[in-house]
Each structure stands twice: as structure tokens, then as C-alpha cells.
C-alpha positions in Angstrom: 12.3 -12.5 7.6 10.6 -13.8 4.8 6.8 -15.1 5.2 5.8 -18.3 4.4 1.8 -17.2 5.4 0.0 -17.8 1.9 -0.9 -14.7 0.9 -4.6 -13.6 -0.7 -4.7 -10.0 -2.7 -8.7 -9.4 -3.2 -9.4 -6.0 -5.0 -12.2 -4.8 -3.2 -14.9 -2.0 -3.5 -14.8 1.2 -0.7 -18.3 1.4 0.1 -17.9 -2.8 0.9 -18.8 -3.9 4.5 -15.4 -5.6 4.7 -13.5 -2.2 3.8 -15.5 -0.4 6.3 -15.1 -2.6 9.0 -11.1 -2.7 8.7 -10.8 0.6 8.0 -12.7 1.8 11.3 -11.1 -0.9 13.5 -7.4 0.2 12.2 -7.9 4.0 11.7 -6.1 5.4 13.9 -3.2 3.2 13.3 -3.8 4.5 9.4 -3.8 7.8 10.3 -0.7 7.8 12.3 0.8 6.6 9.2 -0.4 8.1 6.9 -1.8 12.1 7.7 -2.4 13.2 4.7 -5.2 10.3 4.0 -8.9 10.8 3.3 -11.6 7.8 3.3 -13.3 10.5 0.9 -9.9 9.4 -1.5 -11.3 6.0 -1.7 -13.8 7.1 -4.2 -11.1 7.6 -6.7 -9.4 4.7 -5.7 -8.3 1.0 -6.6 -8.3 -0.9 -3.0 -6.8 -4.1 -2.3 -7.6 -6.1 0.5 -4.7 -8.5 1.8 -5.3 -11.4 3.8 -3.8 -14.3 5.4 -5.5 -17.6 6.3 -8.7 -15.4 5.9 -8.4 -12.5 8.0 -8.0 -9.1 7.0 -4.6 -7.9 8.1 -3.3 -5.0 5.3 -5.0 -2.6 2.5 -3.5 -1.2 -0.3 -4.9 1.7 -1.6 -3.8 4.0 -4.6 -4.6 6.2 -6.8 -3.8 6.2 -11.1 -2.1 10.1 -11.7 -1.2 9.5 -15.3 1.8 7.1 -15.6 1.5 6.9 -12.0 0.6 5.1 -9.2 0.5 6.7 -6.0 0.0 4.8 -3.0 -2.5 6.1 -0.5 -2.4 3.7 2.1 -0.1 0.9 2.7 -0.9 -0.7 6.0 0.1 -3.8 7.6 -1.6 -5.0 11.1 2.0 -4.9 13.3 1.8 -8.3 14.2 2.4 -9.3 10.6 4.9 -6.4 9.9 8.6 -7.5 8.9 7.5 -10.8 7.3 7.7 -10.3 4.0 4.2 -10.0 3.0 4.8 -6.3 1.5 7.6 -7.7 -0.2 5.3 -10.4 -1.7 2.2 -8.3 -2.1 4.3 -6.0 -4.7 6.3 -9.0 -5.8 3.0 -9.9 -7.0 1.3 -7.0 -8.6 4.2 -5.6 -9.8 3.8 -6.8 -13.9 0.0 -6.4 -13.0 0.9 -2.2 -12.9 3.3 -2.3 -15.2 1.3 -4.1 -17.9 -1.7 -1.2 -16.9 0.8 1.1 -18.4 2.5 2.9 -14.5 6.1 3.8 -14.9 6.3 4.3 -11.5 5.2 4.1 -8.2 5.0 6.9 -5.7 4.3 7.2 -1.6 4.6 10.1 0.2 5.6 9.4 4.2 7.2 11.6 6.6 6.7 8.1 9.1 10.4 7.0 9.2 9.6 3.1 9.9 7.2 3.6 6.6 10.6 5.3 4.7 12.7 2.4 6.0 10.1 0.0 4.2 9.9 1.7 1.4 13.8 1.6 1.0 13.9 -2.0 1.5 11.3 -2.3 -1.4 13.6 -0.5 -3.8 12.4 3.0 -3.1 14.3 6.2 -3.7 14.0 9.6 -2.2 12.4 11.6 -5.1 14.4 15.2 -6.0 11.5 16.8 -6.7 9.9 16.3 -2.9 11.4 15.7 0.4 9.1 13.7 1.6 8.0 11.3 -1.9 9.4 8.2 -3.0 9.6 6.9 -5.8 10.0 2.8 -7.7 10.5 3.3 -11.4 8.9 0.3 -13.3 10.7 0.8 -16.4 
């Protein structure tokens, strides 16, 4: 289902009180998700905040490896999960990466509702790791 919610991308700092606060009410939820995660990553890290009528409800988090960008965390609150607003959020940024110079974008899951989302976004399973996908922006 696609959303129709208006949808607010704010790049935000990791040491900001709103970061904080999401990422301690939702961390378990993140860490479900995604293992392999360390706040201490955040340091290194672009964040977005996403947000809908003005309330936190997904973070974006990645990380610049040369011509890459790998995602860190992806994370929707469930309740606004299979809207669309991933779909949007990339549809969005997507010429804002590629004009930063990425040729791709890369997310490691072994969560299989996180692979299924990923697929529907135009993912492939990378050859070089079982568990990394992998959108080419060229």
C-alpha cells in the first residue's frame, strides 16, 4: 500500500536529544533487526530522522565506504511499516546519493522481513556476501 502520510526527512546530529530519545525508546526493536549495530557507529555516521505529522517514527543511518553507502540502520516503527514510506524516503534521496558520488547502496540483514523489503526496493543478493544486498545507482 502506498502512503499518502506527508513525509519529513531531517538529517540529524547523534549526540541530539531527539536521536537519543528514539533510539532508546526503539532499541530493542533496532537490535532485533539489525545485530550487528553499534550507537558507537553513529559517530561516523550521516543520520536521518523520518517523520510524519511530527512524530518520530524511522531513522536512517549510514555510513560513506568509498563509492558506497552502507546502511546501518533502517527502521520503521511497525505501525507505519508496509505504507510506502521507505519506498518514498529513498525515492527521495536517491539523486541526493547519487549526485554525492555512491554507486551503490549496500545493507547487510540476515532479518528475512528486512530482505523482503529490501527486494521490493530493487535490492539484489550481493555474490560476494550471503547476507549483503546491494542497489546500484549507476
Amino acid at each position: 500500500m502506498m502512503s499518502t502520510m506527508q513525509l519529513e526527512i531531517l538529517q540529524i546530529s547523534n549526540d541530539s536529544e531527539i536521536f537519543s530519545n528514539f533510539m532508546e525508546k526503539h532499541a530493542s526493536e533496532i537490535e532485533k533487526i539489525f545485530p550487528d549495530f553499534a550507537i558507537e557507529e553513529t559517530d561516523f555516521a550521516t543520520v536521518f530522522l523520518l517523520k510524519i505529522e511530527g512524530n518520530p517514527v524511522g531513522i536512517f543511518i549510514y555510513q560513506e565506504k568509498g563509492d558506497q553507502l552502507h546502511v546501518e540502520v533502517d527502521y520503521l516503527i511497525e505501525k507505519y511499516r508496509d505504507q510506502g514510506i521507505g519506498q518514498q524516503f529513498f525515492d527521495h534521496k536517491i539523486n541526493d546519493f547519487k549526485n554525492e558520488g555512491f554507486l551503490e547502496i549496500t545493507s547487510v540483514t540476515t532479518n528475512d522481513i528486512h530482505k523482503k523489503y529490501l527486494f521490493e526496493l530493487g535490492f539484489t543478493k550481493s555474490e560476494a556476501h550471503n547476507d549483503m544486498f546491494v542497489l546500484s545507482l549507476r
